[in-house]
N, C-alpha and C positions, 0 to 999 in steps of 0.2 A: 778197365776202359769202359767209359759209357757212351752207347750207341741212341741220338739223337732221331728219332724218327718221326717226319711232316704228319703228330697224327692230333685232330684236337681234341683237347678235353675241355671238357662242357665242367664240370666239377671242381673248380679251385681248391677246394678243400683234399682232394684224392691227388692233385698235381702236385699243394705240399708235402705232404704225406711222401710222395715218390718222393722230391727233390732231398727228402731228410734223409729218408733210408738209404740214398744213392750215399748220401755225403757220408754217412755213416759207416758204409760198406770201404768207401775208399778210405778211410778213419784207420780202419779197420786190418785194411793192405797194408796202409803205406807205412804203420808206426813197426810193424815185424818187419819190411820190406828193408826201411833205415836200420835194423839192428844188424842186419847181415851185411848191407851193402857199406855204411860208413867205414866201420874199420876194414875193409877190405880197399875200401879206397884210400884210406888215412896212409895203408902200409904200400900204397903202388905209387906216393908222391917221394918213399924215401929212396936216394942215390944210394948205390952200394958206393960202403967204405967210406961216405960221408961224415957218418956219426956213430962208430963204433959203439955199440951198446945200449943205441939209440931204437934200436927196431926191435931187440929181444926185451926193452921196456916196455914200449909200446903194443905188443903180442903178450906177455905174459898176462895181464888180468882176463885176453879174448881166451887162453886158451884151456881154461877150467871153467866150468859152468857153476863153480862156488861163487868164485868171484864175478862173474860177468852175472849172476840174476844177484847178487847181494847189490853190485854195485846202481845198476839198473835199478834197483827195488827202492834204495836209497834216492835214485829224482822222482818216481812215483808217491813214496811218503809223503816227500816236502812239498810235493804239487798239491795233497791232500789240506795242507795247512795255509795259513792265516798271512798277511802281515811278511815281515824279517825273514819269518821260518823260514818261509821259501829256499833262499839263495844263503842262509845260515846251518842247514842240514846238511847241505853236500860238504861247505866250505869246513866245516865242520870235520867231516868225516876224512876231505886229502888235508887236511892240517896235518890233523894225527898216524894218517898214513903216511908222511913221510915221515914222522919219526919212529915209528912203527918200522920202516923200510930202513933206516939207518940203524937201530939194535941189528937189526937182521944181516947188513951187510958184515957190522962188526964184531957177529958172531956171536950177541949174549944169546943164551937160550933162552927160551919161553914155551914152556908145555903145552900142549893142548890145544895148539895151533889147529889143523885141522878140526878139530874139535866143535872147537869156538866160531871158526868159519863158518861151517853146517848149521850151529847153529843160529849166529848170522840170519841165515836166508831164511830159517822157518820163521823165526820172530819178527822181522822185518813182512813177508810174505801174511804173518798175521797180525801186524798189525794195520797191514795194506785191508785185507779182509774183512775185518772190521773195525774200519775208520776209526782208530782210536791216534789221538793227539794229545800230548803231553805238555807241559809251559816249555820252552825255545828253550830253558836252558837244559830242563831236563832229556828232554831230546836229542840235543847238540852232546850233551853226555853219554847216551846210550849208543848215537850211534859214531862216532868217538873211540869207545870200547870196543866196539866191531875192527874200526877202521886198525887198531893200529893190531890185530892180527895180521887180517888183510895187507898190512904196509910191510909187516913183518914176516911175512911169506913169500911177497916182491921178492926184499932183499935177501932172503935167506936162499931162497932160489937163483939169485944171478948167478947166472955163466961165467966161468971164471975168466973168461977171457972177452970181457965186457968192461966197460969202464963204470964206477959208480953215479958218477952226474949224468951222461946223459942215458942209462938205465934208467935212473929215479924221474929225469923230465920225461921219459918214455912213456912210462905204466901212471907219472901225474896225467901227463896227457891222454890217455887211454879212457882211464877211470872218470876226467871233469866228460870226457864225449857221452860215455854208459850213463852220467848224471843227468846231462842235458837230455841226451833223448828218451830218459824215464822222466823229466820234466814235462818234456814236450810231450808224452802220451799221455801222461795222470793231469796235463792240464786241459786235452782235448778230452778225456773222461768224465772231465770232472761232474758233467750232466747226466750220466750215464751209469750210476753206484751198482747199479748189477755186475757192469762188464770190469770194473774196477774189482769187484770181492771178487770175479772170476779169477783175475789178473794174479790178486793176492793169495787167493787160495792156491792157486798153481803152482807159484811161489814157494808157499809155505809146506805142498806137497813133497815140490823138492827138495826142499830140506829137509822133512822124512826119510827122502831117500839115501840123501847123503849121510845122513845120520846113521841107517843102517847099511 
C-alpha cells in the first residue's frame, strides 16, 4: 500500500524516480500475490458434487511444485519472445498435454515421467535465465515434449473415482491460468532482464532440487 503524503518536491527528476520504484515494488507484490490467491479462488467458485472430477483436475497441476513452476515458466518464456510465439508456446504446450493426459488415463506406460518433469523446470528455468529464443517452431516443439509428460502425469494420477472429461477440462483449465499469469509477469518484466534471470535462475534452481 502506498501512503500519499501533502510533502513537495522541488526535484521532478527524484519524484519520477519514486513514482518507478513505487510502481516497481507493487510489480513486484502483486504478480506472487495472483500466484497464490487465483487458484484459490478459481477452487472456492466450484459447487460440491457439481462436476465430479472437475476440482481434483483443476487442483492437481497447484498441487506439486514440478508442475506449477514448469507450467508458470512456460508464460514467462513466451513473454520473452517475439511476434506468434507469444500465444503459440503455451497453446502449444496444453495441446500435447491433453494427449499426454489421455495415454495416462488409458494406462500406456512411459518411463521417466518424473524424470523428465524435473527436468522440465531446470531447462525451462534456463533458458528463462538467459534469454535464449529459438524459431516458433522449434520451440512449440521442446516445450511440447515437456507437456505431454506433464499431461501424462495428470492422467496417470486421476482418482479413480473421478470422471475423465471434466478431470482433463480441470487441470486444462489450471494449467491455460499458471500460463497467463507467467504471461502476465514476464511481460511486466520485460524492462527489467535482471529480475527476469532472477526469476529463471530460481527456477532452474528448482529443478536442481528436484532432480536430486
Amino acid at each position: 500500500m502506498l501512503l500519499f503524503m501533502p510533502v513537495t518536491v522541488r526535484n521532478k527528476r527524484f519524484f519520477s524516480i519514486f513514482v518507478v520504484m513505487n510502481k516497481i515494488t507493487l510489480r513486484r507484490l502483486l504478480v506472487p500475490s495472483l500466484v497464490l490467491i487465483v487458484p484459490n479462488l478459481a477452487s472456492a467458485h466450484i459447487l460440491p458434487g457439481t462436476s465430479h472430477g472437475f476440482q481434483d483436475g483443476l487442483m492437481h497441476p497447484l498441487t506439486g511444485w514440478d508442475h506449477l513452476l514448469a507450467m508458470f515458466a512456460v508464460g514467462l518464456w513466451a513473454a520473452q519472445q517475439h511476434g506468434r510465439a507469444l500465444w503459440q508456446i503455451p497453446a502449444a504446450f496444453v495441446s500435447v498435454m491433453v494427449l499426454g493426459g489421455i495415454l495416462g488415463v488409458t494406462g500406456v506406460y512411459m518411463p521417466g515421467t518424473e524424470l523428465a518433469i524435473a527436468i522440465s523446470v531446470l531447462v525451462l528455468g534456463g533458458l528463462i535465465a538467459t534469454r535464449t529464443s529459438f524459431a516458433p517452431s522449434l520451440s512449440m516443439l521442446l516445450v511440447g515434449a515437456f507437456a505431454l509428460f506433464h499431461g501424462y502425469s495428470h492422467g496417470h494420477e486421476m482418482p479413480a473415482s473421478a470422471s475423465a472429461l471434466p478431470f482433463s477440462i480441470g487441470f486444462v483449465v489450471s494449467t491455460i491460468t499458471l500460463h497467463a499469469l507467467g504471461i502476465g509477469a514476464g511481460l511486466g518484466l520485460r524492462n527489467q532482464p535482471r529480475a527476469m534471470r532472477f526469476a529463471g535462475a530460481t527456477i532452474a534452481a528448482c529443478g536442481l532440487v528436484l532432480l536430486t
